[in-house]
C-alpha positions in Angstrom: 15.2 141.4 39.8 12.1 143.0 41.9 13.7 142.6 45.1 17.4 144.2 43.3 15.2 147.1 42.0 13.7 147.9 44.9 16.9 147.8 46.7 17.8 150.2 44.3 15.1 152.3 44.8 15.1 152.7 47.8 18.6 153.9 48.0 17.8 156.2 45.4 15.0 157.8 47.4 17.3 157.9 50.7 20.1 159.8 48.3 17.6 162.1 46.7 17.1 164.7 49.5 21.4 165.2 49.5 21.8 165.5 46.3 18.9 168.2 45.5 19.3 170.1 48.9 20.5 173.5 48.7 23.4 175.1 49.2 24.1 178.3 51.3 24.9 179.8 48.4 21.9 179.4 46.6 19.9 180.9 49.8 22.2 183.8 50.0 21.7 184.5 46.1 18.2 184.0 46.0 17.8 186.2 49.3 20.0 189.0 48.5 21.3 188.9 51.8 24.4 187.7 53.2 24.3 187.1 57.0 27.7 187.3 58.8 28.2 186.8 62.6 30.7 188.9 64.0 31.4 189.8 67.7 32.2 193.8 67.2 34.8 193.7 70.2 38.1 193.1 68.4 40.2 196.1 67.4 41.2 196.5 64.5 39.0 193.2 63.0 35.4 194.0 63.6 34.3 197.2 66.2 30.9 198.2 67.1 29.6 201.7 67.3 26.8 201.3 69.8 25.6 204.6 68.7 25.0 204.0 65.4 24.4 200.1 65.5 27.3 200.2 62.5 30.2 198.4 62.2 33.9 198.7 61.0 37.2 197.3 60.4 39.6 195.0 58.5 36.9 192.0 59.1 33.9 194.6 57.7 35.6 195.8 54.8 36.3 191.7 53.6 32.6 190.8 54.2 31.5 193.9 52.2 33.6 193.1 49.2 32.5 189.5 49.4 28.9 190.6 49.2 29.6 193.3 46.6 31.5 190.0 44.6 28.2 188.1 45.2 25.8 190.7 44.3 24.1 191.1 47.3 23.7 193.0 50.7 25.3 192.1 53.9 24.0 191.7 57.1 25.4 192.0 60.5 24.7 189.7 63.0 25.6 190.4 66.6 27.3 187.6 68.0 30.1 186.8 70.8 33.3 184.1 71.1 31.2 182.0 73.5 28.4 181.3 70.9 30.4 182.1 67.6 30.3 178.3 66.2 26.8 178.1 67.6 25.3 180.5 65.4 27.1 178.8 62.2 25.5 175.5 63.4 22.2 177.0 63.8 22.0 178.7 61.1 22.0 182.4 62.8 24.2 183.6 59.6 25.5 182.1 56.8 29.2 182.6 57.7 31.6 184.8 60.4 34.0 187.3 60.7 38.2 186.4 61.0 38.3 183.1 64.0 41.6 181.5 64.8 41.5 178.5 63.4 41.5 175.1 65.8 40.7 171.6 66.5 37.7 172.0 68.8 36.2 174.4 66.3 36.7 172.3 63.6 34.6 169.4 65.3 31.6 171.4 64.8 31.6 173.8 61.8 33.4 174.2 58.4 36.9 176.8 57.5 37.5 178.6 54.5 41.0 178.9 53.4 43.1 181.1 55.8 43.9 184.9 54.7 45.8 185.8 57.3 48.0 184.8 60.6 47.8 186.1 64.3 50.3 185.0 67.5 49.7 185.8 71.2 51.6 187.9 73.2 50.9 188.9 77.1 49.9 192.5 78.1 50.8 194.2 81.7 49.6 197.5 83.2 52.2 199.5 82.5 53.1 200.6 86.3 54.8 196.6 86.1 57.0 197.2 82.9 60.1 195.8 84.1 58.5 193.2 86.7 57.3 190.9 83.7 60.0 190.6 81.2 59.1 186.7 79.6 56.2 184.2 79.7 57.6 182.3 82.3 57.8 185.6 85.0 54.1 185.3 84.3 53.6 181.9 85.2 53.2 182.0 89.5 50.5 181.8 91.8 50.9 185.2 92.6 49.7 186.3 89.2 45.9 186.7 87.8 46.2 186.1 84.1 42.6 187.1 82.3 40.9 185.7 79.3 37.7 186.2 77.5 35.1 183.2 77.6 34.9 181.2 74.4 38.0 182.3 72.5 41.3 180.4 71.6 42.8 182.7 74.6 40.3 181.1 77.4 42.5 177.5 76.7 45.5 178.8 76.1 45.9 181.2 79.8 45.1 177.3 81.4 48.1 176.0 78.5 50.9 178.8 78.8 50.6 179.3 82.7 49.5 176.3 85.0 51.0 177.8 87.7 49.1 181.4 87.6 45.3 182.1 88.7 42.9 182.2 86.0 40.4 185.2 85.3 38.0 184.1 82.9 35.3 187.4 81.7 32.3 186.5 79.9 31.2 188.9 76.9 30.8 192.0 77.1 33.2 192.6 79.3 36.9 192.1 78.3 40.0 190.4 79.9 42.1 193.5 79.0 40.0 195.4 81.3 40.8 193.3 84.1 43.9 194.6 83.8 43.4 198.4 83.3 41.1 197.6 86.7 43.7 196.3 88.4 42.1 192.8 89.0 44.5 191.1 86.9 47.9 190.9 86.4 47.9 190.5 83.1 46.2 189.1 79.7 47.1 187.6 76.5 45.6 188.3 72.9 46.9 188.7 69.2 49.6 190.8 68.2 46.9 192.7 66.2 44.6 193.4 69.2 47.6 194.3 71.2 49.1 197.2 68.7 46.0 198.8 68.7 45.3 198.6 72.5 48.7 199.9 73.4 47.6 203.2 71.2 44.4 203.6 72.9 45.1 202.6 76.5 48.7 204.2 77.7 48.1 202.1 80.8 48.7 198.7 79.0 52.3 197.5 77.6 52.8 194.7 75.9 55.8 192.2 77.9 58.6 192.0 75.5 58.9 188.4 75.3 61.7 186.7 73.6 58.5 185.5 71.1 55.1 185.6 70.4 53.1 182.6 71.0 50.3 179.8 69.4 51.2 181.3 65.8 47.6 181.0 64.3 46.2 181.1 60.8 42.5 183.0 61.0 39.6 182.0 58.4 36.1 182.6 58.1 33.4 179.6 59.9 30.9 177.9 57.4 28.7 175.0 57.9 30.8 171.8 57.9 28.4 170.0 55.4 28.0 172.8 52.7 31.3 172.3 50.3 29.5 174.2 47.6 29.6 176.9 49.8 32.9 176.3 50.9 34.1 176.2 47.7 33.0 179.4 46.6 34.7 181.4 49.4 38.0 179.4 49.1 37.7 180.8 45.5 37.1 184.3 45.9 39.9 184.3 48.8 42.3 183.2 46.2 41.5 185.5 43.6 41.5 188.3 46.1 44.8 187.0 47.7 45.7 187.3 43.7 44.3 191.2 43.5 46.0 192.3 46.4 42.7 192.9 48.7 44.4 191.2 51.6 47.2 192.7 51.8 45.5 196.3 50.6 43.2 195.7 53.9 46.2 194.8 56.1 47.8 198.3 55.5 44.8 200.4 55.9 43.8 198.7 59.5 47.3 198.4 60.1 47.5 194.9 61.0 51.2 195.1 62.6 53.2 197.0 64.8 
Protein backbone atom coordinates (compact mmCIF):
# COMPACT_ATOMS: atom_id res chain seq x y z
CA UNK A 1 0.00 0.00 0.00
CA UNK A 2 3.04 2.62 0.61
CA UNK A 3 4.68 1.90 -2.57
CA UNK A 4 0.74 2.24 -4.51
CA UNK A 5 0.44 5.63 -2.57
CA UNK A 6 3.36 6.93 -3.46
CA UNK A 7 2.81 6.01 -6.99
CA UNK A 8 -0.10 7.92 -6.53
CA UNK A 9 1.46 10.73 -5.32
CA UNK A 10 3.66 11.18 -7.36
CA UNK A 11 1.44 11.32 -10.21
CA UNK A 12 -0.64 13.61 -8.45
CA UNK A 13 2.21 16.10 -7.97
CA UNK A 14 3.35 15.70 -11.82
CA UNK A 15 -0.56 16.54 -12.79
CA UNK A 16 -0.83 19.35 -10.32
CA UNK A 17 1.04 22.15 -12.29
CA UNK A 18 -1.63 21.33 -15.52
CA UNK A 19 -4.41 21.34 -13.91
CA UNK A 20 -3.88 24.80 -11.74
CA UNK A 21 -1.99 26.59 -14.58
CA UNK A 22 -3.61 29.47 -16.00
CA UNK A 23 -5.31 30.20 -18.87
CA UNK A 24 -4.81 33.12 -21.34
CA UNK A 25 -7.87 34.23 -20.42
CA UNK A 26 -7.38 34.62 -16.93
CA UNK A 27 -4.09 36.80 -17.79
CA UNK A 28 -5.96 38.94 -20.15
CA UNK A 29 -8.77 39.55 -17.47
CA UNK A 30 -6.68 40.10 -14.72
CA UNK A 31 -4.44 42.47 -16.98
CA UNK A 32 -6.97 44.44 -18.65
CA UNK A 33 -5.21 44.12 -21.69
CA UNK A 34 -5.71 42.14 -24.71
CA UNK A 35 -2.55 41.73 -26.93
CA UNK A 36 -3.24 41.04 -30.61
CA UNK A 37 -0.56 40.56 -33.31
CA UNK A 38 -1.42 41.93 -36.45
CA UNK A 39 0.84 42.72 -39.50
CA UNK A 40 -0.96 46.31 -40.57
CA UNK A 41 -0.22 45.52 -44.43
CA UNK A 42 -3.38 43.90 -45.62
CA UNK A 43 -6.12 46.12 -47.08
CA UNK A 44 -9.07 46.10 -46.09
CA UNK A 45 -8.12 43.50 -42.86
CA UNK A 46 -5.70 45.37 -40.74
CA UNK A 47 -3.80 48.81 -42.19
CA UNK A 48 -1.30 50.81 -40.43
CA UNK A 49 -1.09 54.62 -40.30
CA UNK A 50 2.62 55.16 -39.72
CA UNK A 51 1.73 58.62 -38.81
CA UNK A 52 -0.38 58.05 -36.11
CA UNK A 53 1.00 54.51 -34.99
CA UNK A 54 -3.05 53.61 -35.20
CA UNK A 55 -4.64 51.03 -36.88
CA UNK A 56 -7.85 50.15 -38.90
CA UNK A 57 -10.03 47.82 -40.68
CA UNK A 58 -12.35 44.85 -40.76
CA UNK A 59 -9.62 42.80 -38.60
CA UNK A 60 -9.46 46.11 -35.93
CA UNK A 61 -12.99 46.55 -35.58
CA UNK A 62 -13.44 42.40 -34.57
CA UNK A 63 -10.53 42.67 -32.01
CA UNK A 64 -12.11 45.85 -30.47
CA UNK A 65 -15.49 44.29 -29.98
CA UNK A 66 -13.84 41.24 -28.58
CA UNK A 67 -12.16 43.30 -26.02
CA UNK A 68 -15.17 45.57 -25.46
CA UNK A 69 -17.09 41.72 -24.87
CA UNK A 70 -14.23 41.00 -22.42
CA UNK A 71 -14.08 44.14 -20.60
CA UNK A 72 -10.76 45.12 -21.34
CA UNK A 73 -8.40 47.21 -23.57
CA UNK A 74 -6.70 46.07 -26.62
CA UNK A 75 -3.34 46.22 -27.63
CA UNK A 76 -1.66 46.30 -30.88
CA UNK A 77 1.21 44.39 -31.54
CA UNK A 78 3.26 44.95 -34.59
CA UNK A 79 3.96 41.91 -36.17
CA UNK A 80 4.70 40.43 -39.93
CA UNK A 81 3.64 36.92 -41.96
CA UNK A 82 7.11 35.69 -41.48
CA UNK A 83 6.98 35.68 -37.56
CA UNK A 84 3.06 35.67 -37.21
CA UNK A 85 2.88 32.00 -35.44
CA UNK A 86 6.14 32.92 -33.63
CA UNK A 87 4.78 35.56 -31.67
CA UNK A 88 1.70 33.30 -30.61
CA UNK A 89 4.24 30.65 -29.53
CA UNK A 90 6.16 33.03 -27.63
CA UNK A 91 3.82 34.63 -26.10
CA UNK A 92 4.36 38.21 -27.89
CA UNK A 93 0.27 38.56 -27.80
CA UNK A 94 -2.28 36.60 -26.65
CA UNK A 95 -3.94 36.04 -30.07
CA UNK A 96 -3.82 37.56 -33.98
CA UNK A 97 -5.53 39.25 -36.51
CA UNK A 98 -7.62 37.19 -39.65
CA UNK A 99 -4.67 34.09 -40.94
CA UNK A 100 -5.61 31.64 -43.64
CA UNK A 101 -6.00 28.72 -42.00
CA UNK A 102 -3.38 25.59 -42.93
CA UNK A 103 -1.59 22.55 -42.04
CA UNK A 104 1.91 23.96 -41.29
CA UNK A 105 0.37 26.56 -39.12
CA UNK A 106 -1.52 24.25 -37.39
CA UNK A 107 1.69 22.26 -36.34
CA UNK A 108 2.66 25.05 -34.17
CA UNK A 109 -0.23 27.08 -32.73
CA UNK A 110 -4.01 26.77 -31.96
CA UNK A 111 -7.39 28.20 -34.45
CA UNK A 112 -10.48 29.61 -33.41
CA UNK A 113 -13.44 28.80 -35.42
CA UNK A 114 -13.38 30.40 -38.92
CA UNK A 115 -15.59 33.72 -39.59
CA UNK A 116 -14.91 34.13 -42.86
CA UNK A 117 -13.46 32.66 -46.31
CA UNK A 118 -10.75 34.19 -48.79
CA UNK A 119 -9.60 32.50 -52.51
CA UNK A 120 -6.57 33.65 -54.56
CA UNK A 121 -6.59 35.21 -57.65
CA UNK A 122 -3.45 36.58 -59.84
CA UNK A 123 -2.92 40.35 -60.46
CA UNK A 124 -1.01 41.84 -63.71
CA UNK A 125 0.11 45.48 -64.49
CA UNK A 126 -2.43 46.55 -66.39
CA UNK A 127 -0.31 47.50 -69.73
CA UNK A 128 -0.58 43.22 -69.98
CA UNK A 129 -4.47 42.95 -69.70
CA UNK A 130 -5.13 40.70 -72.55
CA UNK A 131 -1.55 38.89 -72.46
CA UNK A 132 -2.68 36.85 -69.22
CA UNK A 133 -6.11 35.63 -69.55
CA UNK A 134 -5.93 32.16 -67.13
CA UNK A 135 -3.54 30.64 -64.55
CA UNK A 136 -1.97 28.48 -66.82
CA UNK A 137 -0.75 31.73 -69.39
CA UNK A 138 1.00 32.52 -66.15
CA UNK A 139 2.81 29.48 -65.60
CA UNK A 140 6.33 29.94 -68.06
CA UNK A 141 9.73 30.58 -67.48
CA UNK A 142 9.34 33.84 -68.95
CA UNK A 143 7.14 35.02 -66.15
CA UNK A 144 8.36 36.45 -62.50
CA UNK A 145 5.38 35.62 -60.21
CA UNK A 146 5.95 37.51 -56.57
CA UNK A 147 4.98 36.55 -53.15
CA UNK A 148 5.41 37.89 -49.76
CA UNK A 149 7.71 35.83 -47.33
CA UNK A 150 5.81 33.87 -44.63
CA UNK A 151 2.30 33.89 -45.99
CA UNK A 152 0.00 31.05 -47.55
CA UNK A 153 0.91 32.91 -51.03
CA UNK A 154 4.88 32.30 -50.55
CA UNK A 155 3.87 28.14 -51.10
CA UNK A 156 1.31 28.51 -53.14
CA UNK A 157 3.37 30.84 -56.26
CA UNK A 158 5.97 27.40 -55.93
CA UNK A 159 2.25 25.15 -56.11
CA UNK A 160 0.18 26.99 -58.90
CA UNK A 161 3.21 27.76 -61.27
CA UNK A 162 6.38 25.33 -61.30
CA UNK A 163 7.19 26.47 -64.42
CA UNK A 164 7.44 30.45 -63.76
CA UNK A 165 10.35 32.25 -61.70
CA UNK A 166 9.75 32.96 -58.20
CA UNK A 167 10.00 36.54 -56.53
CA UNK A 168 9.86 36.12 -52.94
CA UNK A 169 9.84 39.98 -50.84
CA UNK A 170 10.38 39.91 -47.30
CA UNK A 171 8.20 42.38 -45.10
CA UNK A 172 7.90 45.47 -45.48
CA UNK A 173 8.05 45.43 -48.79
CA UNK A 174 5.15 43.80 -50.78
CA UNK A 175 4.89 41.37 -53.85
CA UNK A 176 2.22 43.67 -55.40
CA UNK A 177 4.89 46.16 -55.70
CA UNK A 178 7.01 44.13 -57.65
CA UNK A 179 4.64 44.35 -60.08
CA UNK A 180 3.72 48.10 -60.11
CA UNK A 181 7.88 48.26 -60.42
CA UNK A 182 7.89 46.29 -63.19
CA UNK A 183 10.11 43.51 -61.62
CA UNK A 184 7.44 41.05 -61.72
CA UNK A 185 5.05 39.80 -63.95
CA UNK A 186 2.63 39.23 -61.73
CA UNK A 187 1.34 38.29 -58.01
CA UNK A 188 -1.25 36.39 -56.37
CA UNK A 189 -3.37 37.37 -53.11
CA UNK A 190 -7.03 37.11 -51.77
CA UNK A 191 -9.86 38.29 -53.58
CA UNK A 192 -10.29 40.81 -50.72
CA UNK A 193 -6.73 42.31 -50.97
CA UNK A 194 -7.24 42.39 -54.72
CA UNK A 195 -10.69 44.55 -54.81
CA UNK A 196 -9.23 47.04 -52.81
CA UNK A 197 -5.74 47.22 -54.66
CA UNK A 198 -7.46 47.51 -58.09
CA UNK A 199 -9.22 50.88 -56.45
CA UNK A 200 -6.08 52.29 -55.28
CA UNK A 201 -3.49 51.34 -57.85
CA UNK A 202 -5.14 51.76 -61.63
CA UNK A 203 -1.87 50.13 -62.75
CA UNK A 204 -2.90 46.64 -61.38
CA UNK A 205 -5.84 44.36 -62.95
CA UNK A 206 -6.82 41.48 -61.63
CA UNK A 207 -6.52 38.28 -64.64
CA UNK A 208 -9.95 37.15 -65.13
CA UNK A 209 -9.40 33.58 -64.53
CA UNK A 210 -12.09 31.08 -65.26
CA UNK A 211 -11.75 30.72 -60.97
CA UNK A 212 -10.33 31.85 -58.05
CA UNK A 213 -7.99 29.55 -56.34
CA UNK A 214 -6.95 27.63 -52.69
CA UNK A 215 -10.58 28.66 -51.39
CA UNK A 216 -9.50 29.34 -47.65
CA UNK A 217 -11.38 29.76 -44.36
CA UNK A 218 -9.45 32.57 -42.17
CA UNK A 219 -9.52 32.35 -38.14
CA UNK A 220 -7.72 33.98 -35.47
CA UNK A 221 -4.12 32.04 -34.03
CA UNK A 222 -4.14 31.07 -30.24
CA UNK A 223 -1.77 28.97 -28.36
CA UNK A 224 -2.31 25.23 -29.27
CA UNK A 225 -2.42 24.17 -25.47
CA UNK A 226 -4.87 26.82 -24.00
CA UNK A 227 -8.50 25.19 -24.87
CA UNK A 228 -10.01 27.42 -22.19
CA UNK A 229 -8.97 30.09 -24.25
CA UNK A 230 -9.91 28.61 -27.23
CA UNK A 231 -13.08 27.95 -26.10
CA UNK A 232 -13.97 31.31 -25.21
CA UNK A 233 -13.34 32.88 -28.68
CA UNK A 234 -15.10 29.96 -30.54
CA UNK A 235 -17.98 31.19 -28.27
CA UNK A 236 -18.18 34.74 -28.78
CA UNK A 237 -17.51 34.01 -32.69
CA UNK A 238 -20.73 32.12 -32.67
CA UNK A 239 -22.79 34.48 -30.87
CA UNK A 240 -21.47 37.24 -33.00
CA UNK A 241 -21.99 35.12 -36.20
CA UNK A 242 -25.58 34.91 -34.35
CA UNK A 243 -25.81 39.02 -33.93
CA UNK A 244 -24.87 39.74 -37.33
CA UNK A 245 -21.32 41.43 -36.45
CA UNK A 246 -19.66 39.41 -39.27
CA UNK A 247 -21.54 40.01 -41.78
CA UNK A 248 -22.28 43.93 -40.42
CA UNK A 249 -18.16 44.20 -40.71
CA UNK A 250 -18.13 42.55 -44.18
CA UNK A 251 -20.27 45.35 -45.66
CA UNK A 252 -18.64 48.32 -44.10
CA UNK A 253 -14.92 47.08 -45.30
CA UNK A 254 -16.52 45.86 -48.25
CA UNK A 255 -15.14 42.43 -48.26
CA UNK A 256 -16.15 41.68 -52.05
CA UNK A 257 -16.12 42.96 -55.36
Amino acid sequence: MTFLKSIVTAAALLVAPMAHSQSILNDVLNSGVLKVGTTGDWNPMTMKDIATNSYTGYDIDVMNALAADLGVQVEFVPTDWKTLVAGVTAGTYHITGSASISPARAKAAGYSDSYFSLATVPLINTKDAGKYLDWADLDKADVIVAATLGTTQEQQVKAFFPNAQHKIVEAPARDFQEVLAGRATAHITSNVEAFKLIEKYSELSIVPVSAPRAKTPIAMLMPQGDQVWINYVNTWIALKKEAGLFDTLATKWRLSN
